[in-house]
TIFI-525753 format. One line per 10 residues: for each residue y, z, x of C-alpha. Coordinates in nm, 4 decimals. Example, Ala and Ser with C-alpha at 12.3 -4.5 7.8 and 13.67 -1.06 7.14 Angstrom:
BEGIN
-0.4500 0.7800 1.2300 | -0.1060 0.7140 1.3670 .
***
This chain:
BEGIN
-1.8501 -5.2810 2.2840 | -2.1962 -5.2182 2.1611 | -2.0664 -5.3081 1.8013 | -1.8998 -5.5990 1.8972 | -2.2245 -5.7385 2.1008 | -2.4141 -5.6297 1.7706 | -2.2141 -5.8818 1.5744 | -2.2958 -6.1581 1.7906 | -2.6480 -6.0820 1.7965 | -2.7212 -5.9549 2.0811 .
-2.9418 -5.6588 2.2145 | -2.8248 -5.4090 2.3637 | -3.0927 -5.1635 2.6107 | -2.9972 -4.8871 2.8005 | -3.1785 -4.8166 3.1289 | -3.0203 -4.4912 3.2312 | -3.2632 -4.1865 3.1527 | -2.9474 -3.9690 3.1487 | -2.6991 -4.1656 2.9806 | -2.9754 -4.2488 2.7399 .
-3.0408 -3.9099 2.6498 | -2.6566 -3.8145 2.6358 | -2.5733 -4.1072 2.3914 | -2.9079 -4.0730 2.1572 | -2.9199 -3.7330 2.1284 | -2.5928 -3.6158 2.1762 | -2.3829 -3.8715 2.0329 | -2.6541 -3.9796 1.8129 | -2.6115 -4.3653 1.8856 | -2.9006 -4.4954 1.6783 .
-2.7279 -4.3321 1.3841 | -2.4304 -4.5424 1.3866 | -2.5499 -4.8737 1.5347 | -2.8882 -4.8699 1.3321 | -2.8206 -4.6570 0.9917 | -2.4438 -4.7674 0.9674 | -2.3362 -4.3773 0.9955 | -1.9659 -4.3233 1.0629 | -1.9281 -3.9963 1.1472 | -2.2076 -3.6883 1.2665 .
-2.1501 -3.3573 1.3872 | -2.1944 -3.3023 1.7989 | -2.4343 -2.9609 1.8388 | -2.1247 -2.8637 2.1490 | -1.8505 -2.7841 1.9552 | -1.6258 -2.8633 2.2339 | -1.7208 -3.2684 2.1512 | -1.5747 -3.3735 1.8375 | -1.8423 -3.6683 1.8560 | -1.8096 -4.0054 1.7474 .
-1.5933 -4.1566 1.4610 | -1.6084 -4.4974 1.3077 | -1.2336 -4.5610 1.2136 | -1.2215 -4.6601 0.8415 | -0.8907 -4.7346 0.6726 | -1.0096 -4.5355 0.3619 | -1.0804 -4.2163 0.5566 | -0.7656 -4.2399 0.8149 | -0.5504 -3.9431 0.6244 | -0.8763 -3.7256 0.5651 .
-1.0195 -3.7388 0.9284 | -0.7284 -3.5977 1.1253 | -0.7012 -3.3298 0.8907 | -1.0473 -3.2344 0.9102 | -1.0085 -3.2266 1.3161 | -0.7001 -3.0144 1.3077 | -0.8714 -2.7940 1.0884 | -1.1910 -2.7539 1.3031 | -0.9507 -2.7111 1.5906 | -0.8205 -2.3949 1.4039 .
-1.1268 -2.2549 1.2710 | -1.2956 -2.2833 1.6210 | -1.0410 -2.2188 1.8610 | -0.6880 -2.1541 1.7503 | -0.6464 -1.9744 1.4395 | -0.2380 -1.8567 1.4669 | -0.1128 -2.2454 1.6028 | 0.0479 -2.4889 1.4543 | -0.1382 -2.8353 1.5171 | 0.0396 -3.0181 1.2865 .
0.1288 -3.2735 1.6171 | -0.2427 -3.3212 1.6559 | -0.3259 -3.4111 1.3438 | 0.0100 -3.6705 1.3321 | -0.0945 -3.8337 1.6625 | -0.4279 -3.8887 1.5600 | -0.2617 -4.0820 1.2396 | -0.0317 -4.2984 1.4399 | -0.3221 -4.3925 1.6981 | -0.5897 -4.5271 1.3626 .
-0.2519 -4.6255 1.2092 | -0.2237 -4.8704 1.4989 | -0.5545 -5.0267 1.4788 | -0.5079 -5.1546 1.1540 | -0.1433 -5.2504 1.1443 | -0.2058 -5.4690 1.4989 | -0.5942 -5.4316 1.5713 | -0.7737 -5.6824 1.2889 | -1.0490 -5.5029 1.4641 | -1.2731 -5.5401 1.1535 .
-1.3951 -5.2185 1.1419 | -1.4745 -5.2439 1.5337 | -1.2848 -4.9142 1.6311 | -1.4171 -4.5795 1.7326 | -1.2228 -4.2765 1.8347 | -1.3697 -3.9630 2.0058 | -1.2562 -3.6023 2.1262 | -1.3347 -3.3594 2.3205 | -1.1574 -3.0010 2.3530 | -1.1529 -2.8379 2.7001 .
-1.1677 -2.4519 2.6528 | -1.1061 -2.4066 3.0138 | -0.7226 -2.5779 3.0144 | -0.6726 -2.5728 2.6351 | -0.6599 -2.9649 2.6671 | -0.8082 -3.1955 2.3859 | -0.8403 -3.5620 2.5371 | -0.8497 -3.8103 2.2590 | -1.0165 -4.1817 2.3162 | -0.9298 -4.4756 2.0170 .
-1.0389 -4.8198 2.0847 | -1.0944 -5.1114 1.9216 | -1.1747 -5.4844 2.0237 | -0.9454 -5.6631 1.7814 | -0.6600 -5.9047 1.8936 | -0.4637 -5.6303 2.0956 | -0.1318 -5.5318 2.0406 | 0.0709 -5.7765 2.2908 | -0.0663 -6.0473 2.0629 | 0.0567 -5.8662 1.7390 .
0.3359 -5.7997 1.8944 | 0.4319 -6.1031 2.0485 | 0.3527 -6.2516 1.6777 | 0.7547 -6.0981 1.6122 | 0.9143 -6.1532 1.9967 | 0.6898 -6.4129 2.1060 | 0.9025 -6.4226 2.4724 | 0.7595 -6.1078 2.5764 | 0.4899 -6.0532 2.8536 | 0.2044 -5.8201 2.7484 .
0.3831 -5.5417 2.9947 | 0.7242 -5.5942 2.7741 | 0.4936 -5.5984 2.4513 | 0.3470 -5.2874 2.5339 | 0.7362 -5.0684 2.5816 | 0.8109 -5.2599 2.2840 | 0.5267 -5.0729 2.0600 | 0.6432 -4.7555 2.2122 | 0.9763 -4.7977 2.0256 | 1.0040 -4.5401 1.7046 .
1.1904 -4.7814 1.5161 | 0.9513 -5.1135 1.6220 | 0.7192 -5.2614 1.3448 | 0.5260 -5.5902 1.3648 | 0.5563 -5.5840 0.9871 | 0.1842 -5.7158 0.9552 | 0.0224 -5.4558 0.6869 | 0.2725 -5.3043 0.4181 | 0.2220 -4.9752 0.4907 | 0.3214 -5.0074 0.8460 .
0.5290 -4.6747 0.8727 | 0.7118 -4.7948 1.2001 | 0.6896 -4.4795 1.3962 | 0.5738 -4.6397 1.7168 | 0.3179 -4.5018 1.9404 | 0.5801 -4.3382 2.0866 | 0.4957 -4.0625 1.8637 | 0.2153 -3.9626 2.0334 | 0.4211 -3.9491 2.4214 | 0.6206 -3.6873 2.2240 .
0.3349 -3.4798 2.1226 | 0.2290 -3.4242 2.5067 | 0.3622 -3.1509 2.6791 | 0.3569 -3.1313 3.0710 | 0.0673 -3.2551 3.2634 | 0.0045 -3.4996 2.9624 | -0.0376 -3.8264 2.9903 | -0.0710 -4.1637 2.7399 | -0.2528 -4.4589 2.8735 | -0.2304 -4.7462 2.6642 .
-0.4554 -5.0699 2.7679 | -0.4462 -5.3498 2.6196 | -0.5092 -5.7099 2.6705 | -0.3501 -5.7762 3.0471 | -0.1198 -5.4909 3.0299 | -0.1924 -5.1316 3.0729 | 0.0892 -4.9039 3.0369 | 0.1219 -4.4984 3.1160 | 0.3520 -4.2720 3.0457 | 0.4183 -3.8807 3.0409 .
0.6824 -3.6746 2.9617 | 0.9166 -3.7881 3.2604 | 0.8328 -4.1407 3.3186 | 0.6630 -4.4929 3.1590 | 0.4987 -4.7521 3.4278 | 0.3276 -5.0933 3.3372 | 0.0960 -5.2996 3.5194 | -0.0750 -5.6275 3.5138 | -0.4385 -5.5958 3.4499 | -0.7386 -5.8246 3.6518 .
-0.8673 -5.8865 3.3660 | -0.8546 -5.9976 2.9685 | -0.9062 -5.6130 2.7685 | -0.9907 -5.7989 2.4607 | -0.8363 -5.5425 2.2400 | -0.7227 -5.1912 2.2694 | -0.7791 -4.8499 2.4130 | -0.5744 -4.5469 2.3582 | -0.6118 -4.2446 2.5925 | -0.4388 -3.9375 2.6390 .
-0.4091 -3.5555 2.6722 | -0.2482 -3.2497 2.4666 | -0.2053 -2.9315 2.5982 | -0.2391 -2.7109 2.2642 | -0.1407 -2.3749 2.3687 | 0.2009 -2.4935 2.4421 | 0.1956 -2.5417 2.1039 | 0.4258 -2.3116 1.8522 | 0.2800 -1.9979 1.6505 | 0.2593 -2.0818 1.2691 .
0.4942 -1.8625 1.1153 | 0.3180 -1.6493 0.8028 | 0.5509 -1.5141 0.5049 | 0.3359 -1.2256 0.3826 | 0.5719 -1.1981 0.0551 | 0.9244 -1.3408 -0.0588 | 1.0778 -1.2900 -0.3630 | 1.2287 -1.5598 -0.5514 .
***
């Protein structure tokens, strides 16, 4: 949001001492907005901080987090299913967002519950709209199951790999959740169950929540030696 106001113009003041702090010197705000970073480390290495989401970095960036996730906390699991979430989620932005270059993501791991919630969001067109651009009789609700689909693609960048968000459902485990909002549909689903609902107001845009569970996660398997 502060991006988007930012390209209008506008100023944007924060009058929260706390919040304030939290966003300048944790999240390093000025940074980004001011000196056009994209990315910079958190000092709590349980927040993965801030990431601008560019289309030239989308393969590296999940791959660096599923690497920190190993160094730091789990050195013997396979988090291949992070890393491939992560890449459908910025995948999404630019085959339905035209966001441009309006999308952040941001993590945080929860050593507590082993839990890593992941945030993406971007205030482009929204995916009903893109969606609707192929199957223009659906409601926003309708658009949103349809995007879920693993074999659905709206066919508007070339390398639109067609996996479907649904992807990322699979990856949680139980007690997971994926909340999808966007424009004036919001849709959740876990493991067991997908609900929709009408939303008050006009999400211009869209914001991609949800939850893995990484110990449930398999041991990598190490071959000391083989012999061909």
């Amino acid at each position: 949001m502060v991006d988007a106001l930012k390209q209008e113009g506008a100023k944007v003041y924060i009058r929260s001492n706390k919040m304030g702090d939290y966003l300048y010197n944790e999240l390093h705000f000025k940074d980004y907005f001011v000196d056009n970073k994209n990315f910079l480390p958190s000092h709590d290495e349980s927040l993965l901080s801030l990431w601008r989401v560019k289309e030239d970095e989308i393969d590296l960036h999940p791959e660096l987090i599923q690497q920190y996730l190993k160094r730091t906390f789990f050195s013997n699991k396979d988090l291949s299913a992070v890393k491939l979430s992560l890449l459908e989620s910025y995948y999404n932005i630019f085959d339905h967002a035209e966001a441009r270059n309006n999308a952040w993501s941001m993590m945080m791991y929860n050593e507590e519950c082993h839990r890593l919630y992941v945030a993406v969001g971007d205030l482009g067109i929204g995916i009903p709209t893109s969606v609707k651009r192929v199957i223009p009789s659906l409601s926003d609700e309708e658009a949103l199951l349809k995007a879920m689909e693993p074999t659905f693609t709206s066919m508007s960048r070339k390398h639109n790999r067609g996996l479907g968000l649904g992807y990322i459902k699979d990856a949680c485990t139980e007690g997971d959740s994926l909340t999808i909002v966007s424009n004036h549909a919001k849709l959740v689903t876990t493991q067991d169950r997908t609900t929709t609902a009408p939303m008050p107001f006009l999400f211009r845009g869209t914001l991609i929540y949800y939850e893995l569970t990484l110990t449930h996660f398999e041991n990598e398997e190490i071959i000391d030696n083989f012999e061909i």
